[in-house]
C-alpha positions in Angstrom: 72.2 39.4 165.6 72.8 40.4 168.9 73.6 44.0 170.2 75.8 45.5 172.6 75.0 46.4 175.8 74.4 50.2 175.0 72.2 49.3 171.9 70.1 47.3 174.4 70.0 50.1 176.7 68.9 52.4 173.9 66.6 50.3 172.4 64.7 49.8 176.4 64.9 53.9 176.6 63.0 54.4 173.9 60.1 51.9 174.4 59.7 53.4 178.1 60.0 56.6 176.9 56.9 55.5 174.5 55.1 53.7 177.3 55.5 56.7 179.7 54.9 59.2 176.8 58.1 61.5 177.7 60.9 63.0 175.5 63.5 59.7 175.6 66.3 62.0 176.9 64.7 62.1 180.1 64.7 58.7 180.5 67.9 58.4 182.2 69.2 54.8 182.8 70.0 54.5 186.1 66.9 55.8 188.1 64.9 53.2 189.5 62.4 52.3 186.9 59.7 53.1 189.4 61.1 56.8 190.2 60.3 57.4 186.5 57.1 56.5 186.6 57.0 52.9 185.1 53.9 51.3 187.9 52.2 47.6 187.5 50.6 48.6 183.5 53.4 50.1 182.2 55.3 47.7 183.4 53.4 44.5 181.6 53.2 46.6 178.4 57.8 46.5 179.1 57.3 43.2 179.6 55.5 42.3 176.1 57.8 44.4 174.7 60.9 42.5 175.8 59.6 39.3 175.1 58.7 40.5 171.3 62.0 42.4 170.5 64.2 40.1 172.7 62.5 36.7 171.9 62.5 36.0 175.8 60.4 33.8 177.3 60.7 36.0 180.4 59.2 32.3 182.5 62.0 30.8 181.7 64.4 33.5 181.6 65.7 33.1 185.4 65.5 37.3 185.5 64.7 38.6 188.8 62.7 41.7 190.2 66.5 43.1 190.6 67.3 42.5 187.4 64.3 44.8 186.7 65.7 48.1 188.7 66.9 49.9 186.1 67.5 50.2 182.5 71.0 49.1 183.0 70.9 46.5 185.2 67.8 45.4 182.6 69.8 46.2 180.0 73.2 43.8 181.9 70.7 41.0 182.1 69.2 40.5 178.6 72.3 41.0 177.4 73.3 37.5 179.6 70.5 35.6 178.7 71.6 35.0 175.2 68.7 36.5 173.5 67.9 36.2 170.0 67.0 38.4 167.3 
């Protein structure tokens, strides 16, 4: 079933949240991924998560490092793809 554009949001939150081991109300979702701490690891372990919860094949997904910015514009772009569940 696929989820609205805040659920996906939410959902994203949460697993960086996890990844960056921080309360999830600091994540806020439209900082530059990097300027809240997400660098080259944490970012594959986001990665691996998208592709599990999204069922993206993030090859053949046509995202792009913008797409990638923030949790929103992240959020935006799954949310297009078609994903799912």
């Amino acid at each position: 079933m696929k989820k609205s554009l805040k659920e996906i949001e939410n959902i994203l939150a949460q697993e960086i949240a996890t990844i960056l081991s921080v309360d999830p109300s600091t994540v806020i979702k439209d900082v530059p991924l990097h300027e809240m701490g997400v660098d080259s690891l944490s970012f594959v372990e986001l990665l691996v998560f998208i592709e599990k919860t999204f069922n993206i094949k993030l090859m053949e997904s046509g995202l792009t490092r913008e797409d990638f910015r923030t949790i929103h514009s992240l959020a935006s772009s799954i949310s297009y793809t078609g994903y799912r569940l």
